[in-house]
C-alpha positions as CSV (number, residue, x, y, z in Angstrom):
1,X,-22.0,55.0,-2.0
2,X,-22.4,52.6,-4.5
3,X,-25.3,51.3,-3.0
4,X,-26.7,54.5,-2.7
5,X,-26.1,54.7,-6.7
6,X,-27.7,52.0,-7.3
7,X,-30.5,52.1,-5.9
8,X,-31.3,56.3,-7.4
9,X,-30.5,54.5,-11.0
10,X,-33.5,52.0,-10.2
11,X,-35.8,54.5,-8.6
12,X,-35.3,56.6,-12.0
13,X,-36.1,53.7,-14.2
14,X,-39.0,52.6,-12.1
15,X,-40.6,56.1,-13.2
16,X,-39.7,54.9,-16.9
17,X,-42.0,52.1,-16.4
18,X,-45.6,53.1,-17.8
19,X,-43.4,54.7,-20.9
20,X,-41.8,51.3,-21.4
21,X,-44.7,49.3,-21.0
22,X,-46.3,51.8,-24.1
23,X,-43.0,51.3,-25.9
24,X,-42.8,47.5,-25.8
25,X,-46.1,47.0,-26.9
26,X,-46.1,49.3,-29.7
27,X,-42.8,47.0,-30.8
28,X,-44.7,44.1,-30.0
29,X,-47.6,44.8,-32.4
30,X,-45.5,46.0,-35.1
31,X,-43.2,43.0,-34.9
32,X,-46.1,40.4,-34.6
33,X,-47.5,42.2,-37.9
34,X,-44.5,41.3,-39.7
35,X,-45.3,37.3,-39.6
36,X,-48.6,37.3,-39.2
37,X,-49.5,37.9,-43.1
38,X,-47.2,34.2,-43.8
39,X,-49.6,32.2,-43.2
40,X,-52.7,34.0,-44.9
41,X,-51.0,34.6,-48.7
42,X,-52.7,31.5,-50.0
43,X,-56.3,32.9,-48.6
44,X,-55.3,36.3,-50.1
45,X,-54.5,34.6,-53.3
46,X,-57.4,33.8,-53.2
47,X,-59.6,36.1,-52.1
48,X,-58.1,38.8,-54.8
49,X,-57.6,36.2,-57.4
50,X,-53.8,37.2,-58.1
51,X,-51.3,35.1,-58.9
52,X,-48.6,34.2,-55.9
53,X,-46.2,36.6,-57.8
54,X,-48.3,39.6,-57.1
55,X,-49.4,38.3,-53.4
56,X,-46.0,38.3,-52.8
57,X,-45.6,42.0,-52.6
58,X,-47.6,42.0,-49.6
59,X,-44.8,41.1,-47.8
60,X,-41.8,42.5,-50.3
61,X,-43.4,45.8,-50.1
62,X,-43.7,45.4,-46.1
63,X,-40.0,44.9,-46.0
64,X,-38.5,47.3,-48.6
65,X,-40.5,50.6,-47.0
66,X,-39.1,49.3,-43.5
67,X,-35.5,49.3,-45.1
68,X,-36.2,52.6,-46.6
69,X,-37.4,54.4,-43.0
70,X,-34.5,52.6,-40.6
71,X,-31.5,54.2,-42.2
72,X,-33.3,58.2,-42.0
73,X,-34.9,56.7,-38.2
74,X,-32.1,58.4,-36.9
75,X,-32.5,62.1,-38.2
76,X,-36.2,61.7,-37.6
77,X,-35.6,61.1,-34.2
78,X,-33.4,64.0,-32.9
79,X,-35.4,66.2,-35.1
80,X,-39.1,65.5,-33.8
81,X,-38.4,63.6,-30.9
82,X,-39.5,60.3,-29.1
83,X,-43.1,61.2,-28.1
84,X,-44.4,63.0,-31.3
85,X,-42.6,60.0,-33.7
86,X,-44.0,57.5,-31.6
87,X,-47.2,59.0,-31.9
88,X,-47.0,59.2,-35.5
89,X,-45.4,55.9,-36.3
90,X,-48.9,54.3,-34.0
91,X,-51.3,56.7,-36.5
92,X,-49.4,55.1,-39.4
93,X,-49.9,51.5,-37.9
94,X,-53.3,51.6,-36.6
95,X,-54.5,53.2,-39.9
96,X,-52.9,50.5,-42.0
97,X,-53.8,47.9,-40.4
98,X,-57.9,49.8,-40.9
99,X,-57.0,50.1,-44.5
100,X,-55.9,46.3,-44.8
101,X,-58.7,44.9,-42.9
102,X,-61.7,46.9,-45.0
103,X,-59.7,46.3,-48.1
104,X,-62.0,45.6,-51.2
105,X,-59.6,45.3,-53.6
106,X,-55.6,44.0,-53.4
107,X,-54.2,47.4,-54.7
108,X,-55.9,48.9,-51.3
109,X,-54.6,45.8,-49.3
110,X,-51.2,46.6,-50.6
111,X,-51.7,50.6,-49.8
112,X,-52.6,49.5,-46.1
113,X,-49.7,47.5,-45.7
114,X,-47.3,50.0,-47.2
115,X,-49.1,52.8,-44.3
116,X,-48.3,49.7,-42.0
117,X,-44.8,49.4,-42.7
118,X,-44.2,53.5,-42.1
119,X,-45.2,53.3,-38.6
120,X,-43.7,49.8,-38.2
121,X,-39.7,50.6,-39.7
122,X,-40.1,54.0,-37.4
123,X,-40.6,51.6,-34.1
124,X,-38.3,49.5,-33.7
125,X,-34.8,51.9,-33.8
126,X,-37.0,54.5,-32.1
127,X,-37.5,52.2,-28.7
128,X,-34.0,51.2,-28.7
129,X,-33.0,54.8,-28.9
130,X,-35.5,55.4,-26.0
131,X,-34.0,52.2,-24.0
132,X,-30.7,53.8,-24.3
133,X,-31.2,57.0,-23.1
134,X,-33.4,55.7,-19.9
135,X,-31.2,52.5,-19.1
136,X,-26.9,53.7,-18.3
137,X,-24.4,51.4,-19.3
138,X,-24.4,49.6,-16.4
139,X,-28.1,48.0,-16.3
140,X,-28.9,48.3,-19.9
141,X,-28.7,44.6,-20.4
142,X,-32.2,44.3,-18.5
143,X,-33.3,47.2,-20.9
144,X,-32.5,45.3,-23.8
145,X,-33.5,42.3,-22.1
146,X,-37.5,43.7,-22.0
147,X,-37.0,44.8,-25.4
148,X,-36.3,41.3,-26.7
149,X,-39.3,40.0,-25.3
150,X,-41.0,41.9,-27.8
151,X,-39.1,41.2,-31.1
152,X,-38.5,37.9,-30.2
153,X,-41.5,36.7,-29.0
154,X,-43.7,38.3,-31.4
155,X,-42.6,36.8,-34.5
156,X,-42.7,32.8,-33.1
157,X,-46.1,33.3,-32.1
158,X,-46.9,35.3,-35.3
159,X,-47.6,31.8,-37.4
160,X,-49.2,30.1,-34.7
161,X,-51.6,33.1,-33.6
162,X,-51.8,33.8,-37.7
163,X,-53.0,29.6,-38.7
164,X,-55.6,29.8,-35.8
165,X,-57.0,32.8,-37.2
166,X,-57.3,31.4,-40.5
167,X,-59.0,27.9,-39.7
168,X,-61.4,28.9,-37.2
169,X,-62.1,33.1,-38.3
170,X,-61.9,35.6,-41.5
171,X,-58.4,36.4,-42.2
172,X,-59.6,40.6,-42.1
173,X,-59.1,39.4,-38.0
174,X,-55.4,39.5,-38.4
175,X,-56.1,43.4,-39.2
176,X,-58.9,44.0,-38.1
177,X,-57.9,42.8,-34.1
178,X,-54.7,45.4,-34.3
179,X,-57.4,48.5,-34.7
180,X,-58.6,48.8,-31.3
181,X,-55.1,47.6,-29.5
182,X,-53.5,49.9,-31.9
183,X,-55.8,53.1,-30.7
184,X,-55.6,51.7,-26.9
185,X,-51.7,51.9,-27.0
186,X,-51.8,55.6,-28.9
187,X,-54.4,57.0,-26.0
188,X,-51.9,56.1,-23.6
189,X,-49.3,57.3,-25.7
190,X,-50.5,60.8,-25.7
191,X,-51.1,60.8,-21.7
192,X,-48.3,58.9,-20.5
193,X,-45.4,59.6,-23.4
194,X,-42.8,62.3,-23.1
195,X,-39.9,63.5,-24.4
196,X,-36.2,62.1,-23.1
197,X,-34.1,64.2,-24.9
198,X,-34.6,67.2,-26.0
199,X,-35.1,68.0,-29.5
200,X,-32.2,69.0,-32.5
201,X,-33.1,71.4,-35.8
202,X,-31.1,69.9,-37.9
203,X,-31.6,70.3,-41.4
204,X,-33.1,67.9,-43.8
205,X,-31.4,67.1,-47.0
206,X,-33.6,66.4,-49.8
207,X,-31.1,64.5,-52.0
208,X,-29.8,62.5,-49.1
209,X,-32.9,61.2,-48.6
210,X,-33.2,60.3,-51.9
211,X,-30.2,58.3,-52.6
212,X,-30.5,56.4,-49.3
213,X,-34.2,55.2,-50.1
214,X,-32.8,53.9,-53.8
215,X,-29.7,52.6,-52.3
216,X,-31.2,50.6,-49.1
217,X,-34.6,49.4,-51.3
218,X,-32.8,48.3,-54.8
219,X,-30.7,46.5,-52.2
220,X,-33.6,44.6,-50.6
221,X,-35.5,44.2,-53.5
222,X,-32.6,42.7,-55.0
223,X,-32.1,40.1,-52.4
224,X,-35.5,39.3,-52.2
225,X,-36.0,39.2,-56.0
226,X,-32.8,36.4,-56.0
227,X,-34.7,34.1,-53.5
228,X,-37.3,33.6,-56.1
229,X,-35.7,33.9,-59.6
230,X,-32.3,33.5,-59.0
231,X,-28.8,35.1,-58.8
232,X,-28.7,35.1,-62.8
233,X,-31.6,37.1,-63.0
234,X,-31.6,40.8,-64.9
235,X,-33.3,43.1,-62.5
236,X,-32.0,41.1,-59.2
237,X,-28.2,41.8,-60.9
238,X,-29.3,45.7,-61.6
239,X,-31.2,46.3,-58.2
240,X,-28.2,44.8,-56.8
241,X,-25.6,46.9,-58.7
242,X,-27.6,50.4,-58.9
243,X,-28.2,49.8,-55.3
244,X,-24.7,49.4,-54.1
245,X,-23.2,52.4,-56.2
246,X,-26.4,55.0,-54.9
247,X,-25.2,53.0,-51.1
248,X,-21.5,54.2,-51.8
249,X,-23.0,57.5,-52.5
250,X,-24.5,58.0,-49.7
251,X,-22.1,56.5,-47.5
252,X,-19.3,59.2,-49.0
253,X,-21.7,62.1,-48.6
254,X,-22.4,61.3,-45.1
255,X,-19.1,61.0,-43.8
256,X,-18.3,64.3,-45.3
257,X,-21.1,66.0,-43.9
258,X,-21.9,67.9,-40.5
259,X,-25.3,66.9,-40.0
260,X,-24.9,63.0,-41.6
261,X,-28.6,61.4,-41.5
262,X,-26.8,58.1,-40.9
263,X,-23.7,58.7,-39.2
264,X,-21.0,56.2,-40.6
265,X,-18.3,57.2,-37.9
266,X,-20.3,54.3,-35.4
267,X,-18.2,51.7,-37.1
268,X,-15.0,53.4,-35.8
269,X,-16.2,52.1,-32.7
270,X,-14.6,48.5,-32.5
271,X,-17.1,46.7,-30.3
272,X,-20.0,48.0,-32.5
273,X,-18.4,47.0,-35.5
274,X,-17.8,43.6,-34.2
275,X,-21.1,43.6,-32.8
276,X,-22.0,44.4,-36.0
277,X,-20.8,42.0,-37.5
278,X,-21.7,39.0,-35.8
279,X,-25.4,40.5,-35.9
280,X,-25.4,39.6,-39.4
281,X,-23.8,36.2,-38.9
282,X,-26.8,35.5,-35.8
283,X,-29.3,36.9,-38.0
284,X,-28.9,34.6,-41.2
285,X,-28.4,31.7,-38.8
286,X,-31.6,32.5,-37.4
287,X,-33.3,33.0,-40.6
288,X,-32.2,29.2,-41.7
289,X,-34.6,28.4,-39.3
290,X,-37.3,30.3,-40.0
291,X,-37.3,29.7,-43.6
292,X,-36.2,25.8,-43.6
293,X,-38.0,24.3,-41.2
294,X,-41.4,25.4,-42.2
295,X,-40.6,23.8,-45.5
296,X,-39.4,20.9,-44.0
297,X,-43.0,20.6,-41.9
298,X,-45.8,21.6,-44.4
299,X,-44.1,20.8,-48.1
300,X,-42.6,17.4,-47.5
301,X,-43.7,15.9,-43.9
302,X,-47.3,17.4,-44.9
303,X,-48.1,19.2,-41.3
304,X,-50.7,21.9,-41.4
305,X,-49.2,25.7,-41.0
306,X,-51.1,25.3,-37.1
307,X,-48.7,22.4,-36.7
308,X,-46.1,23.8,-37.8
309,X,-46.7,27.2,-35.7
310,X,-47.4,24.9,-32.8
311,X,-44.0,23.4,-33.4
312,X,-41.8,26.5,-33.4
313,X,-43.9,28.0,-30.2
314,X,-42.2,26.4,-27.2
315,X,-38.8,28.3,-28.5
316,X,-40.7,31.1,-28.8
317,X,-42.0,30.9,-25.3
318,X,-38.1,30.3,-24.3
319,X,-36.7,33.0,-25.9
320,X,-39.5,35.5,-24.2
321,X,-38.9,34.0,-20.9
322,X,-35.1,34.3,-21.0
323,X,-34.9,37.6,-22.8
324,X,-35.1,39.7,-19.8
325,X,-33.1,36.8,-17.6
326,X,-30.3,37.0,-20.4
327,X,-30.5,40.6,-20.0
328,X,-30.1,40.5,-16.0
329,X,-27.0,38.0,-16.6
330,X,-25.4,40.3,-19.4
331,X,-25.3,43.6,-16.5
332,X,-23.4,41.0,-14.0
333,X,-21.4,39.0,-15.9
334,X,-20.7,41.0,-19.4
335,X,-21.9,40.0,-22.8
336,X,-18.4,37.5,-23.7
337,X,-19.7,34.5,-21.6
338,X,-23.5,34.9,-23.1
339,X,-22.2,35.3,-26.7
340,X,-19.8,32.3,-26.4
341,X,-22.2,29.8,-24.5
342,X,-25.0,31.3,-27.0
343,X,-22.8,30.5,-30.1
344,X,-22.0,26.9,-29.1
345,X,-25.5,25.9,-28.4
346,X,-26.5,27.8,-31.9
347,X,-23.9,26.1,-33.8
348,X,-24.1,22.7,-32.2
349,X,-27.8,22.3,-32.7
350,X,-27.9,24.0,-36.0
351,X,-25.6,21.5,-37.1
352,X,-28.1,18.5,-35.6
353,X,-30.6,19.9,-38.2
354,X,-28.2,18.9,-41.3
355,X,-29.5,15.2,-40.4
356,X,-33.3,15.5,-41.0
357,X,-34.6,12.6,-43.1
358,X,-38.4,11.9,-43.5
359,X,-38.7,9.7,-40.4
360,X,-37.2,12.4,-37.7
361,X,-39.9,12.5,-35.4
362,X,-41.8,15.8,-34.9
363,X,-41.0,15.8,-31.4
364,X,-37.4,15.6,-31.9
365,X,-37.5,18.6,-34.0
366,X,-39.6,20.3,-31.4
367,X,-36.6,19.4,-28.5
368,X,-33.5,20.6,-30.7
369,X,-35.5,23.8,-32.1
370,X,-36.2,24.8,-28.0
371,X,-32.7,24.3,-27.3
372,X,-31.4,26.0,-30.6
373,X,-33.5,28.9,-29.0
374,X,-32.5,28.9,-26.0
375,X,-28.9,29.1,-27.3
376,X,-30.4,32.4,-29.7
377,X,-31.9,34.0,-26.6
378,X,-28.9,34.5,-24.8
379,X,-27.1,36.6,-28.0
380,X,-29.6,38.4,-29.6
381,X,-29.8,41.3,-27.1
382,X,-26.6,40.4,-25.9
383,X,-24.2,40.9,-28.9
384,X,-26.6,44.3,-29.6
385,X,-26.0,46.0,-26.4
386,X,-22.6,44.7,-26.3
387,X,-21.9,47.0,-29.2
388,X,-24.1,50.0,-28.6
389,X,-22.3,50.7,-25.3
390,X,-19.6,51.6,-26.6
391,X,-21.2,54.7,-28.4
392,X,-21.2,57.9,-26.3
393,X,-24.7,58.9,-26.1
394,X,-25.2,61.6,-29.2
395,X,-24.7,58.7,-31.3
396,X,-27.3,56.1,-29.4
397,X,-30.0,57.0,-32.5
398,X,-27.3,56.5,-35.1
399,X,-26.1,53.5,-33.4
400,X,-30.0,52.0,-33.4
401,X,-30.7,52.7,-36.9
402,X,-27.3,51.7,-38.1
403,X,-27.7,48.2,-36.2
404,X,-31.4,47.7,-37.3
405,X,-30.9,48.4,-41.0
406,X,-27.8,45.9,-41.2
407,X,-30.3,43.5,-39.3
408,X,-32.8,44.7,-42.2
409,X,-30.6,43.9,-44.7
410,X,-28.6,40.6,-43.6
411,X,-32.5,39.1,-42.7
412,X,-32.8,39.8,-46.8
413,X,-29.4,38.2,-47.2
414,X,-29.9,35.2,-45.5
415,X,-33.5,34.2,-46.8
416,X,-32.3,34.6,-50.5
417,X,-28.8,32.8,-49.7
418,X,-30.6,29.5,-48.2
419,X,-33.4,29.8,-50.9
420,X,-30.5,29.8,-53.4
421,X,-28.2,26.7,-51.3
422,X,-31.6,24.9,-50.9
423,X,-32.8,24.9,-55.0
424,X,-29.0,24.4,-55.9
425,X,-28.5,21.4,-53.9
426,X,-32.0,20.1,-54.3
427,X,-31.9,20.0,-57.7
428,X,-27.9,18.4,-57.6
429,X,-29.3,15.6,-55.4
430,X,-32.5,15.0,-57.5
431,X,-30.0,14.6,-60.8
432,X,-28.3,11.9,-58.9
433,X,-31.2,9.9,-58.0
434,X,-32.3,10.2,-61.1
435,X,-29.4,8.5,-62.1
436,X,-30.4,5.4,-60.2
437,X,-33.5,5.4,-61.7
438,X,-32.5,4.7,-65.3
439,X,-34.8,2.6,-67.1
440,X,-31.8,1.5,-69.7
441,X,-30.4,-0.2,-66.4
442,X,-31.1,-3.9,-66.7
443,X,-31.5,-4.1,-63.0
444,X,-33.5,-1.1,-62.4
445,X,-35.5,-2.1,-65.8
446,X,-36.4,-5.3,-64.7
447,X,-37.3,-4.5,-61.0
448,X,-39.8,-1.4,-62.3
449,X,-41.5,-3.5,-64.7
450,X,-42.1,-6.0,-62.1
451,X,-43.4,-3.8,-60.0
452,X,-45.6,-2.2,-62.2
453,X,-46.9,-5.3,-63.2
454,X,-47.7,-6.3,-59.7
455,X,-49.5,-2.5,-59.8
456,X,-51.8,-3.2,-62.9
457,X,-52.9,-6.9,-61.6
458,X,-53.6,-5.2,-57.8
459,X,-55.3,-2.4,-59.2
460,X,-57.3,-3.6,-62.4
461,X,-55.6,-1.2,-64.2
462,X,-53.6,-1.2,-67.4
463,X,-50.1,-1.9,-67.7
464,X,-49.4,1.5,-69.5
465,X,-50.9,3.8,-66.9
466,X,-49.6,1.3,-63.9
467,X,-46.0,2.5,-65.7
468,X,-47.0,6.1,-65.7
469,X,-48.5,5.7,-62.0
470,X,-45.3,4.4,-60.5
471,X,-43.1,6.7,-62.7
472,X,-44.8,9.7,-60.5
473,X,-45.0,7.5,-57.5
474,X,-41.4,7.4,-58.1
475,X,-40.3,11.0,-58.7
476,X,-42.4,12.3,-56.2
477,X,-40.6,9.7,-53.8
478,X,-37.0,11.1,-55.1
479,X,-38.3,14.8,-55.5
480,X,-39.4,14.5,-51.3
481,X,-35.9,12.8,-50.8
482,X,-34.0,15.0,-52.9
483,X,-35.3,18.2,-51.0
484,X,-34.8,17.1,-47.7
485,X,-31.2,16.6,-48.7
486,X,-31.1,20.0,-50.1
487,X,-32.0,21.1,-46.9
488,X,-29.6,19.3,-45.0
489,X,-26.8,21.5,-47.4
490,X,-28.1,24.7,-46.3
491,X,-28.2,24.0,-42.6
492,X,-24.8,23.0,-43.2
493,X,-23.5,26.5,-44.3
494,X,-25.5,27.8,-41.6
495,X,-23.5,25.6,-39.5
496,X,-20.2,27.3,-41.0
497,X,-22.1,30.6,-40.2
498,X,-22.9,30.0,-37.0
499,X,-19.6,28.6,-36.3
500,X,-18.0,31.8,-37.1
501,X,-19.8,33.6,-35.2
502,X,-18.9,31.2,-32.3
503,X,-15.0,32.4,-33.0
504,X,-15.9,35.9,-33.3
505,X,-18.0,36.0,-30.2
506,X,-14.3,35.2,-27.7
507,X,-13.3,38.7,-28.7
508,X,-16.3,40.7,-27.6
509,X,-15.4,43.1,-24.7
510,X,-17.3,44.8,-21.6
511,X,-16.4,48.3,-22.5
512,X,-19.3,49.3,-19.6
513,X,-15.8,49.0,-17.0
514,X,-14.0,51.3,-19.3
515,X,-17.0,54.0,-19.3
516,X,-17.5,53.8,-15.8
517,X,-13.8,54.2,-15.2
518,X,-13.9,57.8,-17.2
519,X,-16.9,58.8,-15.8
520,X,-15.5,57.9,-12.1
521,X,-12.2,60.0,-13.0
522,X,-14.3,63.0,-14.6
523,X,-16.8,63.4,-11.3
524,X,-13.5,63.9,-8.8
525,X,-11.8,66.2,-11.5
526,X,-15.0,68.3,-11.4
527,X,-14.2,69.5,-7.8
528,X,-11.6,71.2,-9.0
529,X,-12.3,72.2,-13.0
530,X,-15.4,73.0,-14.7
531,X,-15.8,72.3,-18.1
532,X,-18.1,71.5,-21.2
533,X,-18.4,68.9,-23.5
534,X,-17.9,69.6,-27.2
535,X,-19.7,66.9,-30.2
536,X,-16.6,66.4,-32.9
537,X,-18.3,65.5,-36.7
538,X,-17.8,62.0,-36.0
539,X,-19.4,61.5,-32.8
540,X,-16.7,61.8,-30.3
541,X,-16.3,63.6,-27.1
542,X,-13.9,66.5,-26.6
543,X,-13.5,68.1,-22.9
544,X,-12.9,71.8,-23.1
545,X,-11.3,73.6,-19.7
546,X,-13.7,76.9,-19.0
C-alpha cells in the first residue's frame, strides 16, 4: 500500500513537470536580474552622467517595489490565480527589462526597472505557493530543493555573468538578452500553465493596501538609507519610525479581519515561527558574505569585479548542485540534521573569515567560501520547508509571502547592519594606527624623516613633497589595514549570528510525521463518518460531522 502511494504521488508530480520547468525559470530570470545591475552602476554612472547617489536608486527602487508587492502576493494569488499572475508578473518583467535596455535617459532606466521589479516581487512567493500545492508534505523537500536551484544559483552567477558582459559587450545586453528568454518562457506559459487551485473573490481593501505599501517600503528604505548615511540620519530615523507605526497598523487590522491580505495567524504556528526566525538569522549571515567579501577583493586586494565573480562562482555551482540533493535528504531524514550540520559548517567558516589580512591567498578564500556554501546549501530550503509544513494548506500563500517579505526585509537588515559594524570599526581601528603614526613621537619622527629622506635622494625629488608622498603612502597603507580589520569585526558578529542560528536549528521538528499521522486516522474514520472541513479566521481546520 505504501508503495502503491508512493509511486501515484510521483506519477502526479511527473505531470507537474513542464509547469515546473516554466516556473523555475521565470524565478531564475527574475532572481538573476536582481544582481546583475551590481556590477554595471559605474557604466550607468556614466553613461547618464548622475552622481552614484542617484545611480543607486536603480537598485533601492528594485528592492523597495519588491517589498511593497510580497506582503499583498498573497491576496493576489487566491484572487486571480497561478496561471493569469504568472502571466502577468512575465508581461511586467519582459517589458521592463525592454524599457531598461532602450532607455535613453536614466529617468526611463529607472521606470524599466520599477516595471521589472512588479513582475519580479510577484514571482518568487507565487512559485513557492505553486510548489506547495503540487509537492505533499512528504516529498516537498525535492520541491523546494528545485526551487533553490533557482534563487540560489542565480544570484552567484549574477556578478560573474554581469562583469563578462561589461568587459567584452554593451551593458544594454544585461537587458536586452532577458527580452527574447523573457517572451520564450511567457509563450509556454500560456500553452503549458494552469490553474492548481481554484480561484477566491475576496475583496480588496483599498486602505489595507495602502498602509502595508508605506509600512513595508519606509521600512526598506530606511534600512537601506542607514547603510549609506548612517543610523543618526533624519529621514533613515523617520522612514524607520513612520514605517513601524503604519506596520503595527496593519498588522492590528489584519488580525481583526476576515479576509486579512497577510494573514498574521502563520506565526501561531511554532515551527514557522522558528523557521522564521532563523531565516532572518541565515539570511544576514549570508548577506555578510555577499557584501564583505567583494569589498575585501576589488577595494583593497585590487581584483577586477570578473575576478571577484569568478571567485564566488564555484559556491554558486555548489549550492545549485546540492539544492535539489539537500532537498532529497530533507524528505528522508527531516530538516533537524540538515539545519544543525548546515549551521556548524556556516558558523565555523564564517568565523575563518574574521582572519583575512592582505596576504590571504585568493585561493584560500575561494576553498572556505565553497565550503561556507556548501554549509548554506543544506539550510536554505531546508529551514523554509521545515516551517511551511506545518501550515495546513489555505494558508500555503500566506505562509510564502509572509516568509519572503521577512527574507525581504532581514536581506535589508543585514546589508545596512555590516555596512554600519564595518565603517564603525574601520574607522576605530584607523584612529588607533593613527596613533602610531605620530610625528611628535621621537621614534616615529626620526624613522619618517629618514625615510623620506632616503625617498627625495632615490627619487630626485624634494624633501617637502618626498614628506607629503610618504604621508599618503602611509595613510593609504593604514587606511587598507584599517578596513580589512573592520571587516574582520563584522564577520565576527556574523559569527555570533550564525552561531545562534546553530542553537536555534536543535529545536526544529518534522511535523510531516504528525500530518501524516491525522491524515492516516481521518481516511479510516471516513468509512464510517462523512464530514466537511470548515476554514476558522485564523487559518485552522475545524471537522464538522454531516
Amino acid at each position: 500500500m505504501v508503495e502503491t502511494a508512493k509511486e501515484t504521488t510521483r506519477s502526479e508530480i511527473r505531470k507537474h513537470i513542464p509547469l515546473l520547468a516554466i516556473l523555475m525559470c521565470g524565478v531564475f530570470l527574475a532572481v538573476l536580474n536582481q544582481t546583475l545591475l551590481n556590477v554595471a552602476i559605474p557604466h550607468l554612472i556614466t553613461e547618464f552622467n548622475v552622481t552614484p547617489t542617484t545611480a543607486q536608486w536603480l537598485l533601492t527602487g528594485y528592492m523597495l517595489t519588491n517589498g511593497i508587492l510580497i506582503p499583498m502576493s498573497a491576496f493576489f494569488i487566491e484572487r486571480m490565480g497561478a496561471r493569469i499572475l504568472f502571466i502577468a508578473a512575465m508581461v511586467f518583467f519582459t517589458g521592463g527589462s525592454l524599457i531598461c535596455g532602450i532607455a535613453p535617459t536614466f529617468s526611463v532606466m529607472l521606470i524599466g526597472r520599477l516595471v521589472q521589479a512588479v513582475g519580479g516581487g510577484i514571482l518568487m512567493p507565487l512559485v513557492m505557493s505553486i510548489i506547495l500545492a503540487v509537492f505533499p508534505p512528504e516529498i516537498r523537500g525535492k520541491g523546494m530543493g528545485i526551487f533553490g536551484l533557482g534563487i540560489m544559483f542565480a544570484p552567484a552567477i549574477g556578478p560573474t555573468l554581469s562583469g563578462w558582459v561589461i568587459e567584452h559587450y554593451d551593458w544594454r545586453l544585461l537587458f536586452n538578452g532577458m527580452v527574447p528568454l523573457g517572451i520564450i518562457i511567457l509563450v509556454l506559459a500560456l500553452f503549458w500553465l494552469r490553474d492548481i487551485k481554484e480561484k477566491r473573490k475576496i475583496p480588496f481593501d483599498f486602505f489595507d493596501a495602502v498602509i502595508s505599501t508605506l509600512g513595508f517600503g519606509l521600512v526598506l528604505y530606511g534600512f537601506s538609507r542607514a547603510g549609506t548615511y548612517g543610523w543618526s540620519d533624519q529621514i533613515v530615523l523617520l522612514s524607520l519610525i513612520v514605517g513601524t507605526l503604519f506596520i503595527i497598523l496593519f498588522v492590528t487590522k489584519q488580525l481583526r479581519s476576515s479576509h486579512p491580505m497577510l494573514n498574521f495567524y502563520v506565526f501561531r504556528y511554532s515551527m514557522f515561527s522558528l523557521s522564521s526566525l532563523i531565516n532572518v538569522i541565515i539570511t544576514i549571515a549570508m548577506f555578510s558574505g555577499m557584501f564583505l567579501i567583494p569589498i575585501y577583493l576589488q577595494n583593497l586586494r585590487g581584483f577586477t569585479p570578473l575576478e571577484s565573480g569568478l571567485l564566488i562562482l564555484p559556491g554558486a555551482v555548489i549550492m545549485g548542485i546540492m539544492s535539489p540533493i539537500s532537498g532529497s535528504l530533507f524528505d528522508k531524514i527531516g530538516p533537524r540534521p540538515l539545519c544543525v550540520i548546515g549551521m556548524l559548517i556556516t558558523t565555523v567558516t564564517t568565523y575563518e573569515f574574521t582572519h583575512l589580512t592582505l596576504q590571504t591567498s585568493y585561493t584560500y578564500i575561494l576553498v572556505l567560501n565553497m565550503i561556507r556554501s556548501f554549509g548554506m546549501s543544506l539550510l536554505m530550503m531546508s529551514v523554509m520547508t521545515a516551517g511551511l509544513n506545518q501550515l495546513p494548506g489555505n494558508m500555503n500563500s500566506h505562509g510564502t509571502a509572509m516568509s519572503n517579505t521577512v527574507r525581504q526585509i532581514a536581506g535589508s537588515i543585514g546589508i545596512s547592519v555590516f555596512t554600519t559594524i564595518f565603517s564603525i570599526r574601520t574607522n576605530f581601528h584607523m584612529s588607533k594606527l593613527s596613533e602610531g603614526m605620530n610625528i611628535m613621537d621621537p621614534a616615529f619622527s626620526q624613522t619618517f624623516h629618514s625615510t623620506a629622506n632616503q625617498l627625495a635622494n632615490t627619487s630626485g625629488m624634494p624633501f617637502e613633497q618626498a614628506k607629503e608622498t610618504l604621508s599618503g603612502l602611509l595613510y593609504g597603507q593604514a587606511y587598507q589595514q584599517a578596513a580589512v580589520m573592520g571587516i574582520d569585526d563584522a564577520f565576527l558578529w556574523a559569527t555570533i549570528f550564525a552561531f545562534v542560528g546553530f542553537v536555534l536549528s536543535f529545536f526544529i521538528r518534522d511535523v510531516r510525521k504528525k500530518k501524516t499521522d491525522l491524515q492516516a486516522s481521518g481516511n479510516s474514520e471516513e468509512e464510517n463518518t462523512s464530514s466537511s472541513t470548515t476554514v476558522t479566521k485564523d487559518g485552522k481546520e475545524a471537522a464538522v460531522s454531516v
